[in-house]
Backbone atoms as SQL, in Angstrom:
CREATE TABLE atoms (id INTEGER PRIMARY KEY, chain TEXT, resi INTEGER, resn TEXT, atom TEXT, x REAL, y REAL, z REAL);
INSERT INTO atoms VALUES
  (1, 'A', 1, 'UNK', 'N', -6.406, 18.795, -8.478),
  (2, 'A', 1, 'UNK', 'CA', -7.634, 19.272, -9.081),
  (3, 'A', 1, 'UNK', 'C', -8.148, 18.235, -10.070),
  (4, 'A', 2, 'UNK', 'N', -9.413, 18.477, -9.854),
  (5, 'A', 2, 'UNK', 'CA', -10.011, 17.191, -11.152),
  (6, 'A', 2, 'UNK', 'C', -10.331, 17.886, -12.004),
  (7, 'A', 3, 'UNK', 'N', -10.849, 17.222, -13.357),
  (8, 'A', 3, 'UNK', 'CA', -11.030, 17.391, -14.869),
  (9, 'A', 3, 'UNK', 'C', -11.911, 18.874, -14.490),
  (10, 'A', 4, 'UNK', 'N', -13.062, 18.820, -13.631),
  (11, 'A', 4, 'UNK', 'CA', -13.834, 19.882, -13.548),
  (12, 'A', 4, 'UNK', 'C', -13.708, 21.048, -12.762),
  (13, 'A', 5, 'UNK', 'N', -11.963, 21.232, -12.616),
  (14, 'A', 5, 'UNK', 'CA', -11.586, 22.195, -11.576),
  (15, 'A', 5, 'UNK', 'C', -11.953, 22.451, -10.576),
  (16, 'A', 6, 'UNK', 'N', -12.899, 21.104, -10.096),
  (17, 'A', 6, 'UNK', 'CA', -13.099, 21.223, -8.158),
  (18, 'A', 6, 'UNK', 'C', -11.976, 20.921, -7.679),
  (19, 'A', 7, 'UNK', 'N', -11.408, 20.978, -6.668),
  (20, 'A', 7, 'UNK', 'CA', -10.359, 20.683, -5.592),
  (21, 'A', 7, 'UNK', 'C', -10.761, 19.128, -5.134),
  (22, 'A', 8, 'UNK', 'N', -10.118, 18.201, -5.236),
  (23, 'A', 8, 'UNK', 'CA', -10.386, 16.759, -4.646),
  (24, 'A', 8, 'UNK', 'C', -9.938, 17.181, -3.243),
  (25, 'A', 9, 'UNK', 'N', -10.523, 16.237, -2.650),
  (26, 'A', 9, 'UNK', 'CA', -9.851, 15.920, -0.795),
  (27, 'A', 9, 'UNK', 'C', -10.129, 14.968, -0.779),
  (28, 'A', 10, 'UNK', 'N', -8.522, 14.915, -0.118),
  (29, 'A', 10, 'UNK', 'CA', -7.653, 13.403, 0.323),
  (30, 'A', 10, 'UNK', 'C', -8.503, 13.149, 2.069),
  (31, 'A', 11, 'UNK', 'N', -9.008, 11.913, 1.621),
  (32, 'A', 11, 'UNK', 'CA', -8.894, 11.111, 3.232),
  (33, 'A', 11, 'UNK', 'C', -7.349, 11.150, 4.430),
  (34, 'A', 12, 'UNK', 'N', -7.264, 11.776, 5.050),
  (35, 'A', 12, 'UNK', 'CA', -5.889, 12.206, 5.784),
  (36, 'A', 12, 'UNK', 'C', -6.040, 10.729, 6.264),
  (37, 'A', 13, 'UNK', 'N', -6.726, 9.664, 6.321),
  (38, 'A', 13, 'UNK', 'CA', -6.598, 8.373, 7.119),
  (39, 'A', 13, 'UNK', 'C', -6.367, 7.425, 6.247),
  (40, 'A', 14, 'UNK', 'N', -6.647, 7.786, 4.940),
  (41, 'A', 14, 'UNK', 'CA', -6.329, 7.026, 3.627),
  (42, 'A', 14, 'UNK', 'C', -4.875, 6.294, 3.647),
  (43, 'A', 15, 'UNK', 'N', -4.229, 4.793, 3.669),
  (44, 'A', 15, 'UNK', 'CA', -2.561, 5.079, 3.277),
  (45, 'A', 15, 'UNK', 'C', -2.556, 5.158, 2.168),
  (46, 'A', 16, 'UNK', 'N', -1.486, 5.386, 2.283),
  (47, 'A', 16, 'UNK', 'CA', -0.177, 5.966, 1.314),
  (48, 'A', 16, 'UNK', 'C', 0.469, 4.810, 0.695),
  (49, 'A', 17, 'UNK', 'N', 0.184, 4.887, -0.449),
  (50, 'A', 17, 'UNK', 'CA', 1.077, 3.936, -1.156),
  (51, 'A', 17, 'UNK', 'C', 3.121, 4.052, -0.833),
  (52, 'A', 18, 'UNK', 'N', 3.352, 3.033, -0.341),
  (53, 'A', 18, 'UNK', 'CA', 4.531, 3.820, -0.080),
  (54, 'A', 18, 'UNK', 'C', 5.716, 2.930, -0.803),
  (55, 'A', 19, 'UNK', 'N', 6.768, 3.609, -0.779),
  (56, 'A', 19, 'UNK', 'CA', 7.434, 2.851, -2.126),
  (57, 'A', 19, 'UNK', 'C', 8.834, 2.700, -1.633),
  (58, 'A', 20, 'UNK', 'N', 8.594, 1.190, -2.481),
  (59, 'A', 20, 'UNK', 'CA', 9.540, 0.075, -1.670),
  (60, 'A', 20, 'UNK', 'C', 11.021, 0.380, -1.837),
  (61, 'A', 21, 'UNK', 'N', 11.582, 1.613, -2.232),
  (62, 'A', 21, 'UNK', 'CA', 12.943, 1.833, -2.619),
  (63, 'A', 21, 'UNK', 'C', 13.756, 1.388, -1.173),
  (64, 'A', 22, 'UNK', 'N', 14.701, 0.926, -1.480),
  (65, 'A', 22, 'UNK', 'CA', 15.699, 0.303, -0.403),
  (66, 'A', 22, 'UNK', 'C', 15.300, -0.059, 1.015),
  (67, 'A', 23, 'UNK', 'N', 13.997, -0.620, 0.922),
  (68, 'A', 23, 'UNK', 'CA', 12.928, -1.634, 1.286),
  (69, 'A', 23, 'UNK', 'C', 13.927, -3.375, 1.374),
  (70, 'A', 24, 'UNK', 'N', 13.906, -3.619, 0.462),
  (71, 'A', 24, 'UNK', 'CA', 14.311, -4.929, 0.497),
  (72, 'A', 24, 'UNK', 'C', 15.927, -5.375, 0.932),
  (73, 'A', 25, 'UNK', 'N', 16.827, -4.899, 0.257),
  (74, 'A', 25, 'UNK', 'CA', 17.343, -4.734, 1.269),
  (75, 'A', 25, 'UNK', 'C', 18.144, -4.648, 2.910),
  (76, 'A', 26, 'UNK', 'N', 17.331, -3.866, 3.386),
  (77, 'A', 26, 'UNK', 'CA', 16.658, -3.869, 4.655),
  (78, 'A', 26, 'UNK', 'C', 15.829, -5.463, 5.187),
  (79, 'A', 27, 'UNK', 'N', 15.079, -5.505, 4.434),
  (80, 'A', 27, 'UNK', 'CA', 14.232, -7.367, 4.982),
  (81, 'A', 27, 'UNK', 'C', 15.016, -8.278, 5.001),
  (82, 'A', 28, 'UNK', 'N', 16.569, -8.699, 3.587),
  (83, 'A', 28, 'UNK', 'CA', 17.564, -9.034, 3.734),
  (84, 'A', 28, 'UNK', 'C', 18.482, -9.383, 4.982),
  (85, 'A', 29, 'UNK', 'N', 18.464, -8.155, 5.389),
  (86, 'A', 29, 'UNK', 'CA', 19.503, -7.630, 6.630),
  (87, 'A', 29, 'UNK', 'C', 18.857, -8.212, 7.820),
  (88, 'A', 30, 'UNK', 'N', 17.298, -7.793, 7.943),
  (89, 'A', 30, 'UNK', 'CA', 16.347, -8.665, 8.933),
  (90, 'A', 30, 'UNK', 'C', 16.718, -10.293, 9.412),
  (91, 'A', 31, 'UNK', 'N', 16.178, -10.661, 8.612),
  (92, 'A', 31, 'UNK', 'CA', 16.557, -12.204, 7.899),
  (93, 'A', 31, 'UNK', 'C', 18.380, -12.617, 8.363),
  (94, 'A', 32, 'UNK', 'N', 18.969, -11.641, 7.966),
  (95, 'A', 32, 'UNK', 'CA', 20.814, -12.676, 8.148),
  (96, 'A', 32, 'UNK', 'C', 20.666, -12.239, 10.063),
  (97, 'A', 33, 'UNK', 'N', 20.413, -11.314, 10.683),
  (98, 'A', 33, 'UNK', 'CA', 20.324, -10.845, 11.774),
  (99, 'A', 33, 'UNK', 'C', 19.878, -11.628, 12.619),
  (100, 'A', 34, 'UNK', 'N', 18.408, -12.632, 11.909),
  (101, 'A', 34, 'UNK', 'CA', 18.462, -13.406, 12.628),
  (102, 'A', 34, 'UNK', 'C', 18.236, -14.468, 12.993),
  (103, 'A', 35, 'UNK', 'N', 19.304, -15.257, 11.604),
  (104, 'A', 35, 'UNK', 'CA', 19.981, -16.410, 11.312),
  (105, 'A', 35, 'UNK', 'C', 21.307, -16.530, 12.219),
  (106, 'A', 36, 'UNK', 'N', 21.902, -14.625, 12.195),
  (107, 'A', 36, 'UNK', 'CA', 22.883, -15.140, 13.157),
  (108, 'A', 36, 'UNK', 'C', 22.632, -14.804, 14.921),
  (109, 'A', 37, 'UNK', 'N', 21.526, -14.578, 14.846),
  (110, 'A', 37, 'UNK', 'CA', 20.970, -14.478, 16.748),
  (111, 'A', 37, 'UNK', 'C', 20.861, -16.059, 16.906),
  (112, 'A', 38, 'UNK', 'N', 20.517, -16.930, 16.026),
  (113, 'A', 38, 'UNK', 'CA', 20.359, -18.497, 16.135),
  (114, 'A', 38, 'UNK', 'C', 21.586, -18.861, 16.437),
  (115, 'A', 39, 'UNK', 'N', 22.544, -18.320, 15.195),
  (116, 'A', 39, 'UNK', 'CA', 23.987, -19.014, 15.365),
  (117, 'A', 39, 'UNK', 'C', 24.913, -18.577, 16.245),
  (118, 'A', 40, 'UNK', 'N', 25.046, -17.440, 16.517),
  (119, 'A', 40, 'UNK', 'CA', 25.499, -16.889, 17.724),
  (120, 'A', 40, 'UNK', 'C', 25.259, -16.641, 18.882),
  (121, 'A', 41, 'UNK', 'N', 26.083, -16.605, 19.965),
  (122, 'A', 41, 'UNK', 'CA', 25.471, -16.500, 21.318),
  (123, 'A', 41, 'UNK', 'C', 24.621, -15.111, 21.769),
  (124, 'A', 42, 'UNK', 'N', 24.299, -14.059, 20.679),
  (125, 'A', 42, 'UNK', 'CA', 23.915, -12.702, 20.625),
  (126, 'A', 42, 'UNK', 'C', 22.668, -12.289, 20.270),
  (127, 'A', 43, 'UNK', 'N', 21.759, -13.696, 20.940),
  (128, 'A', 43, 'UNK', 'CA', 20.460, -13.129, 20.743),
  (129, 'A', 43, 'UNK', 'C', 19.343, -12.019, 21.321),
  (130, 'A', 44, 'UNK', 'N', 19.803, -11.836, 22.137),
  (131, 'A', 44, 'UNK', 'CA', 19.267, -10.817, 23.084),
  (132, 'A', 44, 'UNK', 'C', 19.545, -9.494, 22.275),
  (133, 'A', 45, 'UNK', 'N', 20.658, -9.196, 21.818),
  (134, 'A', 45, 'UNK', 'CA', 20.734, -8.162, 20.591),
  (135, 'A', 45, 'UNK', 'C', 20.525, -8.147, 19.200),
  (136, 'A', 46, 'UNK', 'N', 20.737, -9.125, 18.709),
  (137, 'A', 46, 'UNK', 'CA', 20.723, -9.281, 16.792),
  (138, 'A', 46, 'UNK', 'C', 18.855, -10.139, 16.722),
  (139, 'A', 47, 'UNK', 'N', 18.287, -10.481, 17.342),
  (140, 'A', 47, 'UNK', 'CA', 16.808, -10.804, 17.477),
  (141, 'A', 47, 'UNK', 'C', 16.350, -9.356, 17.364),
  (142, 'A', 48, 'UNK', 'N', 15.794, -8.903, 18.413),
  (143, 'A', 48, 'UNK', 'CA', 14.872, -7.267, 18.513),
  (144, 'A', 48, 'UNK', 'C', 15.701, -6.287, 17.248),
  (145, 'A', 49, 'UNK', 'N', 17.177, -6.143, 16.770),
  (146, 'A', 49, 'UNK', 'CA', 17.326, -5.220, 16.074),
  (147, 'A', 49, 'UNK', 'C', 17.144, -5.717, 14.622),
  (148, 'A', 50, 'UNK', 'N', 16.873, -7.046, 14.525),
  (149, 'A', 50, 'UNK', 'CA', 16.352, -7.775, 13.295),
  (150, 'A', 50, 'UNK', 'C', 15.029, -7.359, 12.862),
  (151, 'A', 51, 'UNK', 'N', 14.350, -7.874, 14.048),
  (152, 'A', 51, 'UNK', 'CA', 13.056, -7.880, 14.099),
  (153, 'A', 51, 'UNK', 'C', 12.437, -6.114, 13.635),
  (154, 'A', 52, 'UNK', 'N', 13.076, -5.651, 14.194),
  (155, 'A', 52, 'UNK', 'CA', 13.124, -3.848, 13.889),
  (156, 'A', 52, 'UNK', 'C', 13.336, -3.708, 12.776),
  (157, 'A', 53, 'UNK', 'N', 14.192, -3.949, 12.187),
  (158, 'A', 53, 'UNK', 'CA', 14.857, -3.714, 10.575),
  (159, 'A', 53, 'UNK', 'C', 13.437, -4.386, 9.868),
  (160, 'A', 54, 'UNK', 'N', 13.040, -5.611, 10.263),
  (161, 'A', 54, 'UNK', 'CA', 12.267, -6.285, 9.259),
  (162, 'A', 54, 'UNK', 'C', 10.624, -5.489, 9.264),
  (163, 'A', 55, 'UNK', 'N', 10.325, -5.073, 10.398),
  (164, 'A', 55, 'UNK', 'CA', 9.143, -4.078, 10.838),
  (165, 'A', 55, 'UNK', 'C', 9.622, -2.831, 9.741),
  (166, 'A', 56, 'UNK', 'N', 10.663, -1.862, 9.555),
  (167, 'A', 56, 'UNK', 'CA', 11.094, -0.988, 8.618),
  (168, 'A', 56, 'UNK', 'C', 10.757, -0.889, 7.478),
  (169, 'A', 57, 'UNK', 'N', 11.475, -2.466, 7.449),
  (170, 'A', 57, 'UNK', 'CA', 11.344, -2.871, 5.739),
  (171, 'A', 57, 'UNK', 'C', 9.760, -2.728, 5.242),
  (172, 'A', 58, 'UNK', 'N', 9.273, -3.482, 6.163),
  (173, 'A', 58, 'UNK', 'CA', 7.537, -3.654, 5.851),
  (174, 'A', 58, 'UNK', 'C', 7.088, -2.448, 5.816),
  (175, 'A', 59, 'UNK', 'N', 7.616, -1.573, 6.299),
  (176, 'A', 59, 'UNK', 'CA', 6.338, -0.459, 6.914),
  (177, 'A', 59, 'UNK', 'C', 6.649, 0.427, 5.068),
  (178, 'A', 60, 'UNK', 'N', 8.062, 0.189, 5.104),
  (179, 'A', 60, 'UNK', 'CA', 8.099, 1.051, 3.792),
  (180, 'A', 60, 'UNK', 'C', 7.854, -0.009, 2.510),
  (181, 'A', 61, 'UNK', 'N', 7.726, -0.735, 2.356),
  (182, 'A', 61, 'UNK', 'CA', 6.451, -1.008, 1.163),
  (183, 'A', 61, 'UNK', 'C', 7.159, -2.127, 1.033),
  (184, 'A', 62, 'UNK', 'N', 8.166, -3.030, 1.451),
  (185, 'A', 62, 'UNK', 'CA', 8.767, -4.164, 1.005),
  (186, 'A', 62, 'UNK', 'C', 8.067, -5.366, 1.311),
  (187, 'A', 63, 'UNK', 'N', 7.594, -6.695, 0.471),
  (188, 'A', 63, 'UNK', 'CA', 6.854, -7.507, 0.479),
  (189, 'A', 63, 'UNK', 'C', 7.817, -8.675, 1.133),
  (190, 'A', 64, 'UNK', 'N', 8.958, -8.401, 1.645),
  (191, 'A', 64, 'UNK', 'CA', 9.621, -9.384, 2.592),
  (192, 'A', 64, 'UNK', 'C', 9.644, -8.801, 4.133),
  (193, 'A', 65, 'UNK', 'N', 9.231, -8.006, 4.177),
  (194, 'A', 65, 'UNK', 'CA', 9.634, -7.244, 5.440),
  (195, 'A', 65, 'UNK', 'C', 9.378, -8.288, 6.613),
  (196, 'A', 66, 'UNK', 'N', 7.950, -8.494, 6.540),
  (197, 'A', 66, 'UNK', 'CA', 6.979, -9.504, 7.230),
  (198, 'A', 66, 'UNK', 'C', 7.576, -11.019, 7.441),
  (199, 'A', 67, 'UNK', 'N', 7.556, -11.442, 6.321),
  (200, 'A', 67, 'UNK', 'CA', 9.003, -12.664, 6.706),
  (201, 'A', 67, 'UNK', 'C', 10.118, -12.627, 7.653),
  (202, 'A', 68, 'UNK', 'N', 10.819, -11.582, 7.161),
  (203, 'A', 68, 'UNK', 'CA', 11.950, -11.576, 7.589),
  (204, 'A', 68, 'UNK', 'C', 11.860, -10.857, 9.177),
  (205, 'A', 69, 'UNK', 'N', 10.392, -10.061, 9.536),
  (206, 'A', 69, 'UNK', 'CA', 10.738, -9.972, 10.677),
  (207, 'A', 69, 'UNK', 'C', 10.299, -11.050, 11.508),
  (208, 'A', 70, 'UNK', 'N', 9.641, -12.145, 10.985),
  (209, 'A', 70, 'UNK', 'CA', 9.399, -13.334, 11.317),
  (210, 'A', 70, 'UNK', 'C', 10.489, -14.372, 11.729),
  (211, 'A', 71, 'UNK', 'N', 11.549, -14.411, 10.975),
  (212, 'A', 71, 'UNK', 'CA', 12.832, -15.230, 10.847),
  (213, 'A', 71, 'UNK', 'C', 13.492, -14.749, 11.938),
  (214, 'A', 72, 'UNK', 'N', 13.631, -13.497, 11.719),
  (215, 'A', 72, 'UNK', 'CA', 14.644, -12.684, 12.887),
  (216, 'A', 72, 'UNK', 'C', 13.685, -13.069, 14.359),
  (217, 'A', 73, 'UNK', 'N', 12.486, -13.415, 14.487),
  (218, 'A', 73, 'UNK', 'CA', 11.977, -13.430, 15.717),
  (219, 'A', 73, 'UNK', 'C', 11.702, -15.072, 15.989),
  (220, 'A', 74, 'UNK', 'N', 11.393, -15.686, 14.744),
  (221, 'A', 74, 'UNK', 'CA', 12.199, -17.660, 14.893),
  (222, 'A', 74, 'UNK', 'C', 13.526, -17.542, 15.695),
  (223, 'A', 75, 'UNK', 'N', 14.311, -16.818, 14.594),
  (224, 'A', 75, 'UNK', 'CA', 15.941, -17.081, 15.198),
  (225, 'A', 75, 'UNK', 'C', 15.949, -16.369, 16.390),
  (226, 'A', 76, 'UNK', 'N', 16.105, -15.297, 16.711),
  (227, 'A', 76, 'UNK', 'CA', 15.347, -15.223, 18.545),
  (228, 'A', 76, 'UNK', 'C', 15.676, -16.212, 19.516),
  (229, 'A', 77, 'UNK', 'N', 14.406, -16.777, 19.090),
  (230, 'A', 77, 'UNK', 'CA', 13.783, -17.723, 19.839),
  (231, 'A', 77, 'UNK', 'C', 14.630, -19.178, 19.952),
  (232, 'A', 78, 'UNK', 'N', 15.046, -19.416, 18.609),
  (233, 'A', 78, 'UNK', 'CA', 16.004, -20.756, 18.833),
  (234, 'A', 78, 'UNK', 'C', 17.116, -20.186, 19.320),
  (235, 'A', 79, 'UNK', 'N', 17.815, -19.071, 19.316),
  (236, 'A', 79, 'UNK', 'CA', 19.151, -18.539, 19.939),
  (237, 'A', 79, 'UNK', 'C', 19.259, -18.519, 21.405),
  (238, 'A', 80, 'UNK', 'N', 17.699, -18.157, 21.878),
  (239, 'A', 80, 'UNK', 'CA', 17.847, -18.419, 23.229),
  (240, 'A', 80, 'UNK', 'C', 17.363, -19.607, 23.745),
  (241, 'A', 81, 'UNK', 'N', 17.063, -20.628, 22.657),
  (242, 'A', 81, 'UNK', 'CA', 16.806, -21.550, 23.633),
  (243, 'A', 81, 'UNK', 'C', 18.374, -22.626, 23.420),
  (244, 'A', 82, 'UNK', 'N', 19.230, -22.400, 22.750),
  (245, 'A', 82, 'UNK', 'CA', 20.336, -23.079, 22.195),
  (246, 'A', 82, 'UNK', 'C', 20.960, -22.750, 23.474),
  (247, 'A', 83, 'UNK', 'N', 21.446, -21.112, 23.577),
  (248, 'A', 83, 'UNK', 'CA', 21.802, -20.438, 24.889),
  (249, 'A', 83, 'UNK', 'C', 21.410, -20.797, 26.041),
  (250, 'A', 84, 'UNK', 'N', 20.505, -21.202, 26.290),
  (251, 'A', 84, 'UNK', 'CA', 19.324, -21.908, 27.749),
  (252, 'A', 84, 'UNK', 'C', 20.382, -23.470, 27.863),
  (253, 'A', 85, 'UNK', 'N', 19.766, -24.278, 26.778),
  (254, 'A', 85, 'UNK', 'CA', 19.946, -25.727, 26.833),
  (255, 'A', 85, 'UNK', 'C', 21.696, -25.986, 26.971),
  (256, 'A', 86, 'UNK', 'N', 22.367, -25.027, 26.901),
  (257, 'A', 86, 'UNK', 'CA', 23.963, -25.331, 26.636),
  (258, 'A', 86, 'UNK', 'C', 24.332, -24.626, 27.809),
  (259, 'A', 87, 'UNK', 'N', 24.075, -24.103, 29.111),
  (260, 'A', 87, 'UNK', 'CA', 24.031, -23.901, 30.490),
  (261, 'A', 87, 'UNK', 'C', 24.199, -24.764, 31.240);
């Protein structure tokens, strides 16, 4: 209610401030996931569940999320091509 006891209405399409509690974290976890899809032969798994974690992180308010699901999808990418070239 506002000062003049009308009822406000919320935009239902409006976001939501959403708050970064154990947010970061999470982008952390993104990030080592997939540093080790690079370093390990396990990119096909620790890439996409990186990349997921780091999408999480972001969605809930963490300002690394985006990075780190970036890194996790670099490391990916060099994991399988390390994996490719060593065939």
């Amino acid at each position: 209610m506002s000062e003049s006891g009308e009822i406000e209405e919320r935009d239902p399409f409006a976001p939501i401030e959403a708050s970064p509690r154990f947010a970061t974290p999470l982008a952390v976890l993104a990030a080592v996931l997939g540093v080790a899809a690079a370093v390990t032969g396990l990119a096909a798994v620790l890439g996409p569940v990186g990349m997921g974690i780091g999408l999480i992180a972001h969605v809930k308010g963490s300002r690394l999320g985006m990075p780190a699901t970036v890194v996790a999808g670099v490391g990916m990418v060099v994991g399988f091509s390390i994996i490719l070239y060593l065939r």
